[in-house]
KEFIVEX-514539 format. One record per residue: residue number from 1; residue in three letters; x, y, z of N, C-alpha, C in turn. Coordinates in pm, whole numbers. Atoms other than C-alpha are relative to their C-alpha. Example, Ala and Ser with C-alpha at 12.3 -4.5 7.8 and 13.67 -1.06 7.14 Angstrom:
# KEFIVEX-514539
n:res:n.u:n.v:n.w:ca.u:ca.v:ca.w:c.u:c.v:c.w
1:ala:89:-119:0:1230:-450:780:90:120:0
2:ser:-82:-119:-6:1367:-106:714:-77:109:73
This chain:
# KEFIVEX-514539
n:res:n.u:n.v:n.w:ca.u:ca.v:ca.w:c.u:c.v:c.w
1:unk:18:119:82:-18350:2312:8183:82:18:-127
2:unk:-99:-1:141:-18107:2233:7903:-23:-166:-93
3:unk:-2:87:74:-18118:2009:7628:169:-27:-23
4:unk:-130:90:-44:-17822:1754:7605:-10:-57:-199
5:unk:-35:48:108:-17747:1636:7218:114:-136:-39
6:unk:-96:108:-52:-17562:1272:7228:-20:-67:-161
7:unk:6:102:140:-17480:1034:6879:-20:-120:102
8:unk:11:135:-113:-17555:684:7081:-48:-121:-185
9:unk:7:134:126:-17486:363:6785:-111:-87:15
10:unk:74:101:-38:-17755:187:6763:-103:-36:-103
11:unk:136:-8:190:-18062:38:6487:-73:-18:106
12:unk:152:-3:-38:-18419:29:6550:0:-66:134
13:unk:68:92:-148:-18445:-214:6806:72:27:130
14:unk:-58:-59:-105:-18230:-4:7057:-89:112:64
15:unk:114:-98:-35:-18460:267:7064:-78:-8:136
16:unk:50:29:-83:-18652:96:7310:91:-2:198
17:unk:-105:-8:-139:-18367:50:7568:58:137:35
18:unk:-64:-139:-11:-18226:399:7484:-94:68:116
19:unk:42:-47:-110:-18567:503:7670:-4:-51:107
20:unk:9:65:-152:-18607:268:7955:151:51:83
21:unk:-159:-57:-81:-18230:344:8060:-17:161:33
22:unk:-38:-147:-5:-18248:736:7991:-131:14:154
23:unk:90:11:-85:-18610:709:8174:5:-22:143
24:unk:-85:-4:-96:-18398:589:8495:63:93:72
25:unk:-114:-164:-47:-18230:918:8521:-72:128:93
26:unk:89:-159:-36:-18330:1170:8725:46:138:-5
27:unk:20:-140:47:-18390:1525:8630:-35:-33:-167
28:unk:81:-35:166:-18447:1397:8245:-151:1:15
29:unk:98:-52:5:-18744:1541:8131:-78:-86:-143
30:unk:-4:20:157:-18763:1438:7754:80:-71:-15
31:unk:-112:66:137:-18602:1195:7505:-63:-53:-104
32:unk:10:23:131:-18627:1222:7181:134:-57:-95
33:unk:-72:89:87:-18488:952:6949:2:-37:-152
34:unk:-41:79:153:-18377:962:6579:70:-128:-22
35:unk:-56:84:72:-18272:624:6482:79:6:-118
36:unk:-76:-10:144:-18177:684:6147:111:77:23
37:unk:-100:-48:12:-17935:934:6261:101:-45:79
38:unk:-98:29:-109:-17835:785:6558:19:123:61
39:unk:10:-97:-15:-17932:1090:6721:-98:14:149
40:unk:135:5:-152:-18085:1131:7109:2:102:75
41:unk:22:-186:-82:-18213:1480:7250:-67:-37:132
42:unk:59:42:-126:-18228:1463:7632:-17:145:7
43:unk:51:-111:-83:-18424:1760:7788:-9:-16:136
44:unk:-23:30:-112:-18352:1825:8130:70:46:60
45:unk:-111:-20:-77:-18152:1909:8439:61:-108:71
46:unk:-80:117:-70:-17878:1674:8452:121:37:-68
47:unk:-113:-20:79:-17537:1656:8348:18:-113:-127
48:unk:-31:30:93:-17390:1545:8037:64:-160:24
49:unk:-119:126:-10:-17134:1250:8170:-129:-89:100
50:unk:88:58:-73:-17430:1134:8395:-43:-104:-66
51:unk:101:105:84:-17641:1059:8078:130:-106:-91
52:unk:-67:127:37:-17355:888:7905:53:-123:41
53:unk:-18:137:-82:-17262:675:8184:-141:-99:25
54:unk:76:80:-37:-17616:542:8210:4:-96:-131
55:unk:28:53:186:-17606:490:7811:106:-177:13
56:unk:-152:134:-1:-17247:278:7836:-65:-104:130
57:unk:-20:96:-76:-17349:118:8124:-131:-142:-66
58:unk:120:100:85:-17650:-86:7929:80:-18:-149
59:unk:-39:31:110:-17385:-145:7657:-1:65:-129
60:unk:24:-85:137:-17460:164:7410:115:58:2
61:unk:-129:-134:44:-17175:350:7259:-69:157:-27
62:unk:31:-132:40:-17246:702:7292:86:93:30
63:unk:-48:-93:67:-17110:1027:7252:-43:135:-13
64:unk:21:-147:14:-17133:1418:7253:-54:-5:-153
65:unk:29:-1:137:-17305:1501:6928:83:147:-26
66:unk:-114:-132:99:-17121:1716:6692:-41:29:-143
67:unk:44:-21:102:-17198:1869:6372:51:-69:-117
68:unk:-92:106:89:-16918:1639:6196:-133:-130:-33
69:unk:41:108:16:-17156:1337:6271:-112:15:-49
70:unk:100:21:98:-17480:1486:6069:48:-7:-156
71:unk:-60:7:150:-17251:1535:5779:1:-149:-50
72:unk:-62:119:27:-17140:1162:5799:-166:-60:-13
73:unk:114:54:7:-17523:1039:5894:-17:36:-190
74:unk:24:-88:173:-17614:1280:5528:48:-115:-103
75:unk:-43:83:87:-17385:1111:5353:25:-179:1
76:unk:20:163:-6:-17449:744:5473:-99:-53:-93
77:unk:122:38:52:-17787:769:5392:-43:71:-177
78:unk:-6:-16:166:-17729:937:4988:66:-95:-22
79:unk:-111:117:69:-17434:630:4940:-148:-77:5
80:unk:98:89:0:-17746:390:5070:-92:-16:-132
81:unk:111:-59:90:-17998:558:4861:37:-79:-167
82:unk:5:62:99:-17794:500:4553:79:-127:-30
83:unk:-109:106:-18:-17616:190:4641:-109:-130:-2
84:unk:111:85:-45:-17974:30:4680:-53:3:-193
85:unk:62:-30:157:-18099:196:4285:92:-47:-95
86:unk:-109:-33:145:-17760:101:4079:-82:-152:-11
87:unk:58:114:36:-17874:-192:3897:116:-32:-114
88:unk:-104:63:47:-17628:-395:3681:-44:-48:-159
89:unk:85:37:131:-17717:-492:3292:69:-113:-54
């Protein structure tokens, strides 16, 4: 059993499809879904191109996760943070 690490684009209200699709698959075991990072941990024996072809084929962009794309998540969500607090006088 191996865990699978994928970026898959998507807001809140994908979440739901991310599992019904992954849920389809056989040998996944697990999926766990960060939203905010855009972040989806499959547990399981399956291959890698398997789970992304089920992803794309329901219209999700996904993707090998990589350590590049928590940097970028990080720094989405500090620009947000203070892009939401600057206030204007």
């Amino acid at each position: 059993m191996e865990s699978t690490e994928l970026k898959v684009e998507m807001v809140a209200l994908h979440e739901k499809r991310v599992r019904k699709c992954l849920s389809k698959v056989k040998g996944i075991e697990r999926v766990e879904v960060e939203a905010s990072l855009q972040k989806v941990v499959v547990t399981g024996c399956v291959n890698r191109s398997k789970i992304l072809k089920a992803l794309r084929r329901v219209g999700l962009r996904a993707e090998p996760w990589s350590p590049h794309n928590e940097l970028l998540s990080a720094y989405a969500t500090t620009s947000l943070m203070f892009n939401n607090s600057y206030a204007f006088f």
